[in-house]
N, C-alpha and C positions, 0 to 999 in steps of 0.2 A: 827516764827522762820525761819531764812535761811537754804537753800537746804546744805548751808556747817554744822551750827549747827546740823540739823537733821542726817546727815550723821555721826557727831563724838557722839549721844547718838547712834544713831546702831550700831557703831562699839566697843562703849561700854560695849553694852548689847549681845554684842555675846560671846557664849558660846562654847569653846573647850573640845576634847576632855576629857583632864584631870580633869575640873573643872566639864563636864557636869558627867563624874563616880563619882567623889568626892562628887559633891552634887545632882545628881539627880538621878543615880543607884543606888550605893553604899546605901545612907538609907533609901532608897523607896522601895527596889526589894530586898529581903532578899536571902543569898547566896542560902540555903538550898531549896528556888522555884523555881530560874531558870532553873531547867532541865526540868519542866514541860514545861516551852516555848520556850525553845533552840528547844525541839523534837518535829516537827512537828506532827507526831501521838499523844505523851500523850498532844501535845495542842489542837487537834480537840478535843479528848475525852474528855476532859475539857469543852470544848464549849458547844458540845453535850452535855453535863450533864447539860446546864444550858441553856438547849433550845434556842441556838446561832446559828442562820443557817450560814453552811460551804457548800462545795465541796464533791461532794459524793465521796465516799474512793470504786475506785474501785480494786484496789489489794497492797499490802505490800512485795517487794520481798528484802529480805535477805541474801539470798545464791547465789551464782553464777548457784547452779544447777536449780535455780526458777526462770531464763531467760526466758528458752524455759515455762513455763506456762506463763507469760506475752505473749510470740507470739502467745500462741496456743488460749488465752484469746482476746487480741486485737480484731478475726476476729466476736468478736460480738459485739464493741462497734462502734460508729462513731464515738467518737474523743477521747482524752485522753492527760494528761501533768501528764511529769513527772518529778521530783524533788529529791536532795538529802533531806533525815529524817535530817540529821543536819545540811545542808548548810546555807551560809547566802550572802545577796548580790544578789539574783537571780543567782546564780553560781549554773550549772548544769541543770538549767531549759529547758524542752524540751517539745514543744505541735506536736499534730498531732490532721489532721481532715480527713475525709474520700470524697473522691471526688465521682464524679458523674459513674465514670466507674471501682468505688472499689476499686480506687489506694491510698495510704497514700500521705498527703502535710502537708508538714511544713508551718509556720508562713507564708513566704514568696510564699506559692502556689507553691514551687517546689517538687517534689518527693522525698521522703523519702526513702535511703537508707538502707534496714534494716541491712546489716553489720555496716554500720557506726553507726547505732543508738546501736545493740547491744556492740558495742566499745564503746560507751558513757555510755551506762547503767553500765557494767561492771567497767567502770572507777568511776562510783559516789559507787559502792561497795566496789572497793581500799581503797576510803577515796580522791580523788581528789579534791574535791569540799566542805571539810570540814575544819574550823582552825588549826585542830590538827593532821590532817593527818592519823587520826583510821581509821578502818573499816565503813562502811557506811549502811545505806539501802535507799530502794528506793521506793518513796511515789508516785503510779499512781493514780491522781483524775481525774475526767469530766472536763471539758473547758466549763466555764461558759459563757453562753451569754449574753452579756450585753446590759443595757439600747442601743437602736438604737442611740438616741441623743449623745452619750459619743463614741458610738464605731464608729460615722461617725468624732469623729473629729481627730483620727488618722489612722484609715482605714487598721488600720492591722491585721492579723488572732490572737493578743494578747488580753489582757485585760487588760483595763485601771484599778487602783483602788484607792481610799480616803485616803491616810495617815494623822491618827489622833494623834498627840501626848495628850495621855488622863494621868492627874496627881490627885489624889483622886478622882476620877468621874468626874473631869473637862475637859473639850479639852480645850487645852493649844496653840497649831495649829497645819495645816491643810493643806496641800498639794494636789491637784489631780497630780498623777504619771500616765505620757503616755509611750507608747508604740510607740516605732520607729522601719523601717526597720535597723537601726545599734544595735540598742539592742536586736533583736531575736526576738522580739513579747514579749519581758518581760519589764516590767514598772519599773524596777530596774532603778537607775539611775548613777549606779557605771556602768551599762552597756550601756550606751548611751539614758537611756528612760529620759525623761521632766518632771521637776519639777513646776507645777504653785499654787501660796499660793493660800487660799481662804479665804475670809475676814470672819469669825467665826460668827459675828451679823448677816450676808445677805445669804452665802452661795454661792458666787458670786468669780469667780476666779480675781486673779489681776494681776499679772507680772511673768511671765516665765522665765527658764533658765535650760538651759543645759550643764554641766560639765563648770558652771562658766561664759556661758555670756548669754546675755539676749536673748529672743526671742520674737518676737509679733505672728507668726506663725508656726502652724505643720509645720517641713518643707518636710513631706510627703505629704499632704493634702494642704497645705497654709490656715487652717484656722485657724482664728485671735482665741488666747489664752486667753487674757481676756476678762473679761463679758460675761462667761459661767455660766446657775445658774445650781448649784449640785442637781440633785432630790434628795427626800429625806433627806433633809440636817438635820434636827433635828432630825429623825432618826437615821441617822447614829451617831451626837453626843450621844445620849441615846446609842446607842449598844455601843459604846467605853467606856463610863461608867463603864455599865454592865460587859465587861472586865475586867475591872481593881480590880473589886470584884469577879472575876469566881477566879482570878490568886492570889485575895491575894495581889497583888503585885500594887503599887501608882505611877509607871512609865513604860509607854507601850507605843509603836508604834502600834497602828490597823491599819491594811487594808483592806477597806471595798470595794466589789463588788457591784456597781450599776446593778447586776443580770435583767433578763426579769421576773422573779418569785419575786423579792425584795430585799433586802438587803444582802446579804451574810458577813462572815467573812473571808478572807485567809488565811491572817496569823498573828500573835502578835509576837511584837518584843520587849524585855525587854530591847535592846540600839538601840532605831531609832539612825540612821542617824543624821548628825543636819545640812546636804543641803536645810533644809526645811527653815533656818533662812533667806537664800538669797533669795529661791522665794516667801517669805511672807516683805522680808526687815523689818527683826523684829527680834532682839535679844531673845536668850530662855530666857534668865535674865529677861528683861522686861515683856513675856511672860507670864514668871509662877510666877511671882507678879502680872498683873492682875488678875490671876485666883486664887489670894487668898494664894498660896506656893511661897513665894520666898525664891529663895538657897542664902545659905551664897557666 
């Protein structure tokens, strides 16, 4: 087949928004579940129930009066990221690590202002950082460390993780999401982080791209994007599985931490993304027909 055939089946098989709710939300993910995965807390305890290894939960604050116990708490952790309970996008994402002379740094190794930070916090409890614009809270877990091999090929105080689109137990595809200095240290990719596919039989990255065009290299680091192998790669297909029956639910975004302890969960997403079609150059259409579901 020619590079131009090839190119008008991908662009066939690509899936929009509208069709991807109509037939891949909409009757795989049942209304009445998704607040279990919208909520980052009731989806840990989810996990947790079903011996899913996450991010230790080190505080839950809700009120604005439960600030000051996060400050008085931080000074006995060494690191900590915090996130809105219902955010989505990496919207609202904030880490800190603890330096060598007891100062806070941010992703980028510069000092952390704690007014600016308690401005931040206080704005993910307005509802800043959420769809709907309610009230919020605010979910502080550990900063996991990740595989060396994963965290040298973007080189930033973030964390890289695996997006798997898992459909009845199946990975459907698969993304590794980087962390850039323009996205904060978060692997989000609505925020400047890298998206590169991973071939699903090998576990083997293939072609990158960032908000739309291609990359061969971190452009932090300059190291080459493809033919990266994923540790753990069958692994992590199993945990995405296992997902998709903790939730009940036949259509989930996992994202998986190549942790220094093993596999972690972050977070489950009941409408990944579908940036992942570009950096796999593979329509969902076509995707989840091989995997045995295909949408009308």
């Amino acid at each position: 087949m020619s590079w131009l055939g090839a190119l008008g089946d991908f662009r066939r098989s690509v899936v929009g928004l509208n069709r991807r709710n109509l037939a891949c939300v909409f009757p795989h993910n049942p209304r009445a579940s998704l607040p279990a995965v919208d909520d980052k807390v009731l989806a840990k305890e989810r996990l947790v129930s079903c011996a899913i290894r996450v991010p230790e939960t080190r505080l839950i604050v809700r009120q604005y009066r439960e600030l000051a116990t996060f400050f008085a708490m931080r000074s006995g952790w060494s690191d900590f990221v915090v996130k809105p309970v219902n955010g989505a996008g990496g919207r609202g994402f904030r880490l800190g690590e603890i330096d060598a002379e007891g100062g806070w740094r941010n992703h980028r190794g510069a000092p952390i202002d704690d007014e600016d930070l308690a401005f931040h916090l206080a704005a993910i409890l307005a509802g800043e950082h959420t769809m709907d614009g309610h009230p919020d809270s605010i979910l502080v877990e550990e900063l996991l460390r990740e595989d060396p091999a994963i965290a040298a090929v973007h080189g930033t105080r973030g964390v890289a993780d695996v997006r798997v689109i898992a459909c009845a137990g199946r990975s459907v595809l698969a993304m590794l999401r980087l962390p850039t200095a323009l996205s904060g240290g978060a692997a989000n990719l609505h925020k400047g982080g890298i998206g590169v596919g991973i071939d699903l039989a090998t576990g083997v990255t293939t072609h990158a791209v960032r908000r739309g065009r291609t990359l061969e290299r971190h452009p932090d680091t300059g190291v080459e994007l493809s033919g990266i192998a994923i540790p753990d790669w069958s692994g992590i297909q199993a945990i995405a599985g296992r997902v998709n029956h903790a939730f009940a639910m036949d259509y989930l975004g996992v994202d998986c931490v190549l942790e220094r302890r093993g596999t972690f969960v972050l977070e489950v997403n009941a409408r990944p993304g579908l940036e992942i079609q570009l950096c796999n150059r593979r329509g969902l259409a076509d995707a989840m027909a091989a995997a045995g579901v295909p949408i009308p």
